[in-house]
Each structure stands twice: as C-alpha cells, then as structure tokens.
FIGU-719061 format. One line per 8 residues: number of its first residue (from 1); their letters; for each residue x negated, y negated, z of C-alpha. Coordinates in Angstrom, 2 decimals, padded with zeros to 5 digits, m for minus. Example, Ala and Ser with C-alpha at 12.3 -4.5 7.8 and 13.67 -1.06 7.14 Angstrom:
! FIGU-719061
1> as> m012.30 004.50 007.80 | m013.67 001.06 007.14
! end
This chain:
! FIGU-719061
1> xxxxxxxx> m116.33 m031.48 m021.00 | m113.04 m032.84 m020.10 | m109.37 m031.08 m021.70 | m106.95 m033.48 m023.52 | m103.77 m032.37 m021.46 | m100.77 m031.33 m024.27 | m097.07 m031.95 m023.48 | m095.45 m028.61 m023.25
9> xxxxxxxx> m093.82 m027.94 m026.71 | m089.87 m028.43 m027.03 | m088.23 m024.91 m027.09 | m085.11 m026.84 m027.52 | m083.05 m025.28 m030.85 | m082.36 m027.36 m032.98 | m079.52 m029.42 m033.67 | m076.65 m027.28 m035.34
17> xxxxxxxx> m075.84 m029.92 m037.71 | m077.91 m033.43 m038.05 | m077.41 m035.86 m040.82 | m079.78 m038.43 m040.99 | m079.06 m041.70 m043.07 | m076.52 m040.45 m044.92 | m074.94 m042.89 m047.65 | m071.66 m042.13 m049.94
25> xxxxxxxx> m070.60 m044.71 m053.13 | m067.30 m044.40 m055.19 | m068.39 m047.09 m057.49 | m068.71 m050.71 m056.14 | m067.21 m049.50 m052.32 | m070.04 m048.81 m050.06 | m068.46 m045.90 m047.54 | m071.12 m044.79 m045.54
33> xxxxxxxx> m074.05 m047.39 m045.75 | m076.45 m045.12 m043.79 | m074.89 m042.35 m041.09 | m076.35 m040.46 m038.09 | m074.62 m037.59 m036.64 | m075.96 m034.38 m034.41 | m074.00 m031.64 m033.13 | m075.24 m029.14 m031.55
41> xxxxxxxx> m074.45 m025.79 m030.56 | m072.41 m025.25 m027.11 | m071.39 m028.72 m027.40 | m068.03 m031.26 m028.70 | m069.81 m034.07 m030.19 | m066.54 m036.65 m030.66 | m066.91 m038.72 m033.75 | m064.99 m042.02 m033.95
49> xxxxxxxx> m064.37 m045.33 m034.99 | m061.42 m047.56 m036.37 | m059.95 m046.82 m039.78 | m061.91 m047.30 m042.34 | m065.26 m046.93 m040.44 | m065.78 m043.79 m042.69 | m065.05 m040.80 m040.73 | m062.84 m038.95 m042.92
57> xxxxxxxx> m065.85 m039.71 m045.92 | m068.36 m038.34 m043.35 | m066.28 m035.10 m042.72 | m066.01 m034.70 m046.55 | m069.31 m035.11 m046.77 | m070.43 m032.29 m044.92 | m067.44 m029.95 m046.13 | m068.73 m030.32 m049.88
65> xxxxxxxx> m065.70 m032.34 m050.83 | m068.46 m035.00 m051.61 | m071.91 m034.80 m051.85 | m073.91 m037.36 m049.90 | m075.52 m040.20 m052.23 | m078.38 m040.43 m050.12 | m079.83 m039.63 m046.96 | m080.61 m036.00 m045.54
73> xxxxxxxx> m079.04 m032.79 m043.67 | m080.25 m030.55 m041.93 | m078.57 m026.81 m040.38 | m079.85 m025.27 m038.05 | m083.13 m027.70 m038.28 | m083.42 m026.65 m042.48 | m083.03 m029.27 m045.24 | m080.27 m028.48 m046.66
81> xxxxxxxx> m078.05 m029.72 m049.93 | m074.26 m029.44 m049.57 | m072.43 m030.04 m052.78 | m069.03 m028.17 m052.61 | m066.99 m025.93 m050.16 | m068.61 m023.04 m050.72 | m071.95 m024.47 m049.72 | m070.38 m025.85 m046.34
89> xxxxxxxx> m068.29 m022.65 m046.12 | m071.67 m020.39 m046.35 | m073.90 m022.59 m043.83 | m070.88 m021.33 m041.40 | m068.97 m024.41 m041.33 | m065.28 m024.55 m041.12 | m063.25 m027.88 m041.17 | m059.55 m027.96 m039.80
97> xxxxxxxx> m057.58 m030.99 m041.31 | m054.33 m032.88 m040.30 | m052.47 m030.86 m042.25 | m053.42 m027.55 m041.03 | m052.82 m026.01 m044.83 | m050.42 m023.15 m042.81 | m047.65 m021.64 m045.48 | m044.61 m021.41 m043.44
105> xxxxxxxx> m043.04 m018.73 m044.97 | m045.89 m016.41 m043.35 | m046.83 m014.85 m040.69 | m049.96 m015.53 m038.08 | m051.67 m012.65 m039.50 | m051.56 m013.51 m043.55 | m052.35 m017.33 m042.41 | m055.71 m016.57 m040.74
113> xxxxxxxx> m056.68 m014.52 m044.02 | m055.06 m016.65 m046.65 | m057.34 m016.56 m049.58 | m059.70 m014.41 m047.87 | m057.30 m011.27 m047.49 | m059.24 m007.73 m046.33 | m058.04 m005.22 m048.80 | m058.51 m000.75 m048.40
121> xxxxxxxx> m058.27 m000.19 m052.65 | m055.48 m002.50 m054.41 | m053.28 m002.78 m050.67 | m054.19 m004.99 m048.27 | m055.26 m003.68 m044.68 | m052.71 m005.15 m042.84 | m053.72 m003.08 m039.81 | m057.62 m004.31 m039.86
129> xxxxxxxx> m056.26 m008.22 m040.48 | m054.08 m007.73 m037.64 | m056.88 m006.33 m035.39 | m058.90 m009.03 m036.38 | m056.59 m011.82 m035.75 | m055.34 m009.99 m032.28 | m058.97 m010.11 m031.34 | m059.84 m013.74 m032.13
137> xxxxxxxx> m056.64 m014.95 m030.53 | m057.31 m012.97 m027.46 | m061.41 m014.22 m027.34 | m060.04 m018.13 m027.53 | m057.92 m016.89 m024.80 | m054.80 m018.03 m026.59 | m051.93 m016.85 m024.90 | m049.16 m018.99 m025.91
145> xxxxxxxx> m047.70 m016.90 m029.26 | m045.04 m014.74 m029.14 | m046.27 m012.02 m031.58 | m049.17 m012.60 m034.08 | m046.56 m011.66 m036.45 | m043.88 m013.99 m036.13 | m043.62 m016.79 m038.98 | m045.58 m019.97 m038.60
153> xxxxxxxx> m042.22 m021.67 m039.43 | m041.06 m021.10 m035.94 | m044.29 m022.01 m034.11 | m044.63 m025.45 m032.15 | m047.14 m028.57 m033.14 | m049.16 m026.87 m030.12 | m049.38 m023.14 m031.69 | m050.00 m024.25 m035.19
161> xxxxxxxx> m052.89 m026.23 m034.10 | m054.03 m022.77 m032.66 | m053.39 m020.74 m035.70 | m055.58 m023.18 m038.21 | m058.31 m023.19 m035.05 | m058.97 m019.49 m034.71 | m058.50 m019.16 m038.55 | m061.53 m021.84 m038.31
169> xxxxxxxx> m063.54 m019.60 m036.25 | m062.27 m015.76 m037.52 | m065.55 m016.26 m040.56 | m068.25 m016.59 m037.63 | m068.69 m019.71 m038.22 | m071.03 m022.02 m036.38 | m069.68 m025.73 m036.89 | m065.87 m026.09 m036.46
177> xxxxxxxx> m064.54 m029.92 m037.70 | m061.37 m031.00 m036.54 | m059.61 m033.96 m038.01 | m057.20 m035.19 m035.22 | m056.47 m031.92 m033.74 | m053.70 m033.65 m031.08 | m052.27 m036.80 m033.06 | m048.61 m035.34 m033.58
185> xxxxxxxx> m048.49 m033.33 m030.49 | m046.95 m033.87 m026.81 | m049.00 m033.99 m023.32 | m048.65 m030.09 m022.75 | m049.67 m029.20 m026.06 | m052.52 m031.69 m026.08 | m053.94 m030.16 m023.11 | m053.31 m026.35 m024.60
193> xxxxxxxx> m055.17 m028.00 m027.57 | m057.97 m029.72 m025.97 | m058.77 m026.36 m023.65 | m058.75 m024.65 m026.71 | m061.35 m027.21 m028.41 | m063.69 m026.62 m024.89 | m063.82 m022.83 m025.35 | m064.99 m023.22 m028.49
201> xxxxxxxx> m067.85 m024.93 m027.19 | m067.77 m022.37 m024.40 | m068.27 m019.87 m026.70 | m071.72 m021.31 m028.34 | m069.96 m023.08 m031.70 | m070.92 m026.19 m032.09 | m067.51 m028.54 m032.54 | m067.44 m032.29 m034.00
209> xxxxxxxx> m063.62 m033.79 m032.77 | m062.33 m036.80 m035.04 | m059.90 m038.77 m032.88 | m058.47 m042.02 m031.87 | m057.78 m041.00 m028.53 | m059.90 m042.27 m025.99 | m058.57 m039.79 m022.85 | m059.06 m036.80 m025.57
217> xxxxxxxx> m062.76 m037.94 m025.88 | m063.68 m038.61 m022.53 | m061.82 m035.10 m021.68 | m063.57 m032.66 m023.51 | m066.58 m034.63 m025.81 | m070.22 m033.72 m024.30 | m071.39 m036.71 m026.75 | m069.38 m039.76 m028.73
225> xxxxxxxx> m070.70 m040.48 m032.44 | m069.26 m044.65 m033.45 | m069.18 m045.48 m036.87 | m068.73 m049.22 m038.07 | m068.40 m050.28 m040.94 | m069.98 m047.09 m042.72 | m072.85 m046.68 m040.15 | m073.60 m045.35 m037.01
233> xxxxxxxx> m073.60 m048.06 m034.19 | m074.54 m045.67 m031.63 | m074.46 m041.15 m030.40 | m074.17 m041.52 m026.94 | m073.76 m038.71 m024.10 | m070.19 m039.03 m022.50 | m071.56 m039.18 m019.24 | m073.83 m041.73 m019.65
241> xxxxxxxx> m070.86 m044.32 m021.21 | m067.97 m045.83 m020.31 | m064.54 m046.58 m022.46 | m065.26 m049.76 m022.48 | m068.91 m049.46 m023.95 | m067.23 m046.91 m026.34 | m064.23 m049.14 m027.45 | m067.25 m052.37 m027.71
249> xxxxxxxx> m068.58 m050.08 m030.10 | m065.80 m049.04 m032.16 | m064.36 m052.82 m032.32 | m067.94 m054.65 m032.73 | m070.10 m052.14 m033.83 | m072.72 m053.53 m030.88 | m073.11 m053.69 m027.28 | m074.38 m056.57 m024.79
257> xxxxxxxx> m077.61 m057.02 m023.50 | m076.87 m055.33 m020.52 | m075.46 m052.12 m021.94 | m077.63 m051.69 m024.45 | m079.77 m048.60 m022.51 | m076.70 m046.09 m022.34 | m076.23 m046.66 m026.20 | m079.25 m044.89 m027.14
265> xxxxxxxx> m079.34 m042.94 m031.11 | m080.27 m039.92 m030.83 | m084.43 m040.03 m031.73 | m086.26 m037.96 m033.95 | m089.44 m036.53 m031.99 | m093.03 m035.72 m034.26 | m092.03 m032.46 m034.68 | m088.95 m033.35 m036.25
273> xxxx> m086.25 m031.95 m033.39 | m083.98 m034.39 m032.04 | m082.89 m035.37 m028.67 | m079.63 m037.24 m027.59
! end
C-alpha cells in the first residue's frame, strides 16, 4: 500500500491586509478597475504609480472614506467589510495623510490624543497622556524633540512627520498608511523619516508607503505595489526588481518579455494564504 506524500502545510500568517480585485466608481469614472494589494506584518510594502493611477482612492478605500464597489478584503486572513473610519480604525488601521491634521497651537502631548483624550472624572489625565506619548516616542526611538511638550508650531517638517507617525501607532494599531511621508522635507529629515518608517516594520506593524520617490522605495520598501490606470500591473519584492522594471511599470503598466519573471502578483495558494 503505497502513501500519497502531502506538502507540509504553510504556517505562514497571513497577510495583514490583502485586497483582492478591488473596484471603486464615482459615477461614469472608473478609479480602481480591479486592485491587488498585500501587506504584511514586519514588512513596508511601497505602493505607487503616476497620478491618477488611483492610489490615493485605494488608501481611502481601506480607511472607510469609501467603500470598495467590488472586489474583497481580507485582515488578518478574515473577510472583512470596511465602510467608514471607524471600521478601518477598529481592524487597527491608522492612515497618516499629507497634511498631518497637527493643530499648531498644541502641544506633542494633546496632538497624539486629539479626539481621543484619556480623562480621570471631568479633567483630563495629562500625566497618563504624557506617559503614554513619552513611551511611544521613546519605543520608535525618536530622539529628535526637544520636550514632548513644546508646541507643534515650532517643530520642523522632520518632527511633525514624527508626531502624526507615533500618534499613528499610540492605538496599537497593526497597519500604519502613509501618504507621502517625505515629499516636503530635506535629505536629513528624509532619512530621520524613512528610519522611522523601518522601525515600524521593525517593530512587527505592517506599513504600506505611498510615494513618488524612487530612492525612498528602494531604501526602506521590502515589496513595491504599481498601479496603472486603476489596476495592479504588478507586487513585486524589492530585491528581486530593479528601478527600471519599477519605473516600466509605473509608465506602461507592463514589462518586456525578458523581465516578465521578477514581476510576479502575489498568488493565492488552495488554502487561500498568499505568497509574494
């Protein structure tokens, strides 16, 4: 009697995020026409494209601004539905925009709790915020603030890119967007920036980076995620790519012949995880 010899089974989690064929509408305008993405945990997954290839819809997407039209997502390897902030906030995902949404006129402390302000009876408990913020700071090894109470009007590009981060990841979250992180900043506050984005990583979140900048990408991104035109063209592992593969992609949505093995989707397996 002969054995039929099993593969061993994937202990692989799964993906933190994955959306699979995901389609948006606003009326006649087709935005996404069928988008791919997976990010998983312990890794920057960069997600570009030219403008209008539909990244900032994607990002919407999956922050409940919009609701997907079509397709599916899954956290954490569940189905899920996202249909407004809260439901993107309570999966654990945090999004960080281009405008940071810091009030100038406050401190580090009140701008990491804004809205979400820890209270002892009617006062707030400014001494457990500011325990909490000190300790977040200190874990993302941030070291380049003054005080945690000084006014975010006198921080640099660099630092308020840092506050709106760790405010990101002060909810435990476990998905941290950021929209452009380094488009206004300088070369030493890039870097501070893009370290920062790697210990996020570092520290088991898994990060999706929207930018235009190629040496970002290439400097912290474990994978690269190309929309064209409203679809995917290709999620590729950095390593395995070049710039020139990734800019092919971006400008033509396609690669040649020759290429074509290092742009490979990422592939759903029987059992419904998927590898990169």
């Amino acid at each position: 009697m002969t054995k039929t010899a099993h593969s061993a089974p994937d202990l692989a989690p799964p993906p933190t995020l994955e959306v699979r064929g995901g389609r948006k509408n606003f009326g006649a305008v087709h935005a996404l026409r069928g988008v791919d993405l997976v990010a998983r945990a312990g890794e920057v997954t960069a997600l570009v494209g030219d403008n209008g290839a539909g990244k900032s819809t994607m990002i919407k997407c999956v922050a409940g601004i919009h609701a997907f039209d079509a397709g599916e997502v899954l956290f954490e390897g569940e189905q899920t539905h996202i249909s407004s902030p809260a439901d993107s906030s309570a999966l654990g995902i945090e999004v960080v925009y281009q405008d940071l949404a810091l009030c100038d006129n406050l401190d580090i402390v009140h701008n990491m709790f804004l809205g979400r302000e820890l209270k002892k009876g009617f006062r707030l408990d400014e001494s457990a915020m500011e325990t909490r913020a000190a300790e977040v700071l200190a874990s993302l090894s941030v070291r380049t603030v003054r005080s945690i109470r000084q006014h975010v009007a006198s921080l640099s590009g660099g630092q308020r890119q840092t506050v709106a981060i760790a405010r990101a990841v002060l909810w435990n979250s476990k998905l941290v967007i950021l929209d452009e992180p380094t488009a206004a900043l300088g070369v030493a506050q890039t870097e501070q920036v893009l370290q920062l984005v790697r210990r996020l990583a570092d520290a088991g979140l898994a990060v999706v980076l929207v930018s235009h900048n190629m040496n970002d990408v290439f400097e912290v991104a474990d994978a690269i995620n190309v929309l064209y035109l409203g679809q995917t063209a290709a999620q590729v592992r950095t390593r395995e790519t070049s710039r020139s593969e990734v800019i092919e992609l971006i400008t033509s949505g396609s690669l040649p012949a020759g290429a074509a093995a290092a742009a490979t989707l990422s592939t759903t397996n029987a059992n419904g995880s998927t590898t990169a």
